[in-house]
KEDREN-544626 format. One record per residue (C-alpha): chain; y, x, z; residue in one letter; residue number from 1. Coordinates in Angstrom, 1 decimal, m for minus. Each point is the difference from the previous one (the first is absolute). Example, Ala and Ser with C-alpha at 12.3 -4.5 7.8 and 13.67 -1.06 7.14 Angstrom:
// KEDREN-544626
mitor;north;east;up;sevex;fipa
A;m4.5;12.3;7.8;A;1 $
A;3.4;1.4;m0.7;S;2 $
//
This chain:
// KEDREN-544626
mitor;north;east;up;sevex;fipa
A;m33.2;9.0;7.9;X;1 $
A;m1.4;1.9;3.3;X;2 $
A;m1.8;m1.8;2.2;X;3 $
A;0.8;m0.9;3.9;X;4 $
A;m2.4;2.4;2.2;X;5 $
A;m0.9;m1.7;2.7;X;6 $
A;0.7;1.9;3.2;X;7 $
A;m2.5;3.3;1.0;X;8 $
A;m1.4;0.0;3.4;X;9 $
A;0.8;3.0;2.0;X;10 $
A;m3.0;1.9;1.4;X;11 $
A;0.0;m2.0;3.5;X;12 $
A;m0.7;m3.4;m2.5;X;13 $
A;3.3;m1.3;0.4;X;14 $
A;2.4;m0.9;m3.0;X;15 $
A;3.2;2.3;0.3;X;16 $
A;3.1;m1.4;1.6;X;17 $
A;2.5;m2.3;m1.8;X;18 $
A;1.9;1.8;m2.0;X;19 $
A;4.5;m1.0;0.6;X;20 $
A;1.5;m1.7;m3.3;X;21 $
A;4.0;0.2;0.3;X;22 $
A;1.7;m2.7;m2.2;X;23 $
A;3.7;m0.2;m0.5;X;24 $
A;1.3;m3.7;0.0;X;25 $
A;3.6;m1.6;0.0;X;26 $
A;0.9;m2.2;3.5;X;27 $
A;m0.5;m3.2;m1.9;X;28 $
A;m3.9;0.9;m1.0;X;29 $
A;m0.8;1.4;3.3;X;30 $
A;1.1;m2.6;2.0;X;31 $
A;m2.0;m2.2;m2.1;X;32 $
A;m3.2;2.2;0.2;X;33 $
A;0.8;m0.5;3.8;X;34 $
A;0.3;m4.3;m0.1;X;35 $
A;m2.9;m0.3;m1.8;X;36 $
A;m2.3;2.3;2.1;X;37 $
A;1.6;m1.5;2.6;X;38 $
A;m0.7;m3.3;m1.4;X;39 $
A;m3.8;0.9;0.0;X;40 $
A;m0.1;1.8;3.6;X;41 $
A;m0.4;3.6;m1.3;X;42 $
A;1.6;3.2;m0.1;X;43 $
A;2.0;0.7;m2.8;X;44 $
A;m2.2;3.0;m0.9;X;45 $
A;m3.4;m2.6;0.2;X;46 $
A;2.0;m2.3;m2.2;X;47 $
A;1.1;2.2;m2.8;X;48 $
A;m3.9;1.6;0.6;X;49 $
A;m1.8;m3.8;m0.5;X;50 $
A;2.5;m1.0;m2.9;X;51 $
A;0.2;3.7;m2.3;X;52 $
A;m3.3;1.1;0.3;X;53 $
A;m1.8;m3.1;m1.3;X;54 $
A;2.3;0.0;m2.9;X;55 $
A;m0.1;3.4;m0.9;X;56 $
A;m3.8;m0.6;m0.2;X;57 $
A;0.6;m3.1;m1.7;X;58 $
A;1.9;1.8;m2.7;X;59 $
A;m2.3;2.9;m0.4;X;60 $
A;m3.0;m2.1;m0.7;X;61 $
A;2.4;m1.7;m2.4;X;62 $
A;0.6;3.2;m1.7;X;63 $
A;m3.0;1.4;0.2;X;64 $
A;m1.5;m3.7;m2.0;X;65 $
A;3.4;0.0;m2.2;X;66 $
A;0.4;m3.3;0.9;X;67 $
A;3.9;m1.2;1.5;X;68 $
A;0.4;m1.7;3.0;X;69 $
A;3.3;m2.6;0.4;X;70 $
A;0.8;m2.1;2.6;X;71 $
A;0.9;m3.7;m0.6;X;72 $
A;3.4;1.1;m0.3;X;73 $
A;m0.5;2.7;m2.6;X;74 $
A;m2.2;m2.0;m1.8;X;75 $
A;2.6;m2.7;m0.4;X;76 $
A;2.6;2.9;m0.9;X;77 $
A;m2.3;1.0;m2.9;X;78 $
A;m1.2;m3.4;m1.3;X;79 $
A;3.9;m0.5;m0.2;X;80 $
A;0.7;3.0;m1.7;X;81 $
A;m2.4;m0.7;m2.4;X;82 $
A;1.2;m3.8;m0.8;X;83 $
A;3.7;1.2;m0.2;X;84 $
A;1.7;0.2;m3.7;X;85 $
A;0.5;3.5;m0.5;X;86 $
A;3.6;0.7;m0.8;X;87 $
A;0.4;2.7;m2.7;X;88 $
A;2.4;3.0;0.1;X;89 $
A;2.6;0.1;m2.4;X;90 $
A;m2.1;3.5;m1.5;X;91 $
A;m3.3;m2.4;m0.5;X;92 $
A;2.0;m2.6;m1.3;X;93 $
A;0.7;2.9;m3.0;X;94 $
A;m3.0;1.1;m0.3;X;95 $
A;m1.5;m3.4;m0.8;X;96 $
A;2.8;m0.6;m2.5;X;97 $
A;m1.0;3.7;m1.4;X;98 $
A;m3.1;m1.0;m0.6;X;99 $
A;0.0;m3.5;m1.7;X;100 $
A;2.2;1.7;m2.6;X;101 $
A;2.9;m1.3;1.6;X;102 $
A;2.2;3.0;0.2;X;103 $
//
């Protein structure tokens, strides 16, 4: 995985401009990203900036240690995935008969 260059300074010793990032989003998820900066007294471009950009770093690092990161939620999503009976498909079901000399 390449890794995130930081920034170059330009000659005078100043880091170049901001650079735009255009993202498409439906009404309902842009008027959200508008409450919650609103919510926190920022501009909706500060907000999405001081939410995305620790994350993406977040998940980088995470890559870059192959480790996985899950919130509370996800980590309950997985533990529960992991205590649930599975439920065979009719072609397993087959196959296990197959193979204890069933069929």
């Amino acid at each position: 995985m390449p890794k995130a260059k930081p920034a170059k300074k330009k000659k005078n010793g100043r880091p170049p401009a901001a650079s735009p990032l255009m993202v498409r989003l439906d009404a309902e998820s842009k008027a959200y990203l508008a409450q919650a900066a609103e919510l926190r007294r920022l501009s909706v471009s500060d907000y999405v900036r001081t939410v995305t950009v620790p994350q993406a770093r977040r998940e980088v690092e995470s890559a870059r240690h192959e480790t996985i990161v899950l919130s509370a939620d996800e980590q309950l999503a997985f533990w529960n995935a992991l205590q649930a009976t599975p439920r065979l498909t009719p072609a397993q079901k087959e196959l296990g008969a197959v193979m204890r000399g069933k069929r």
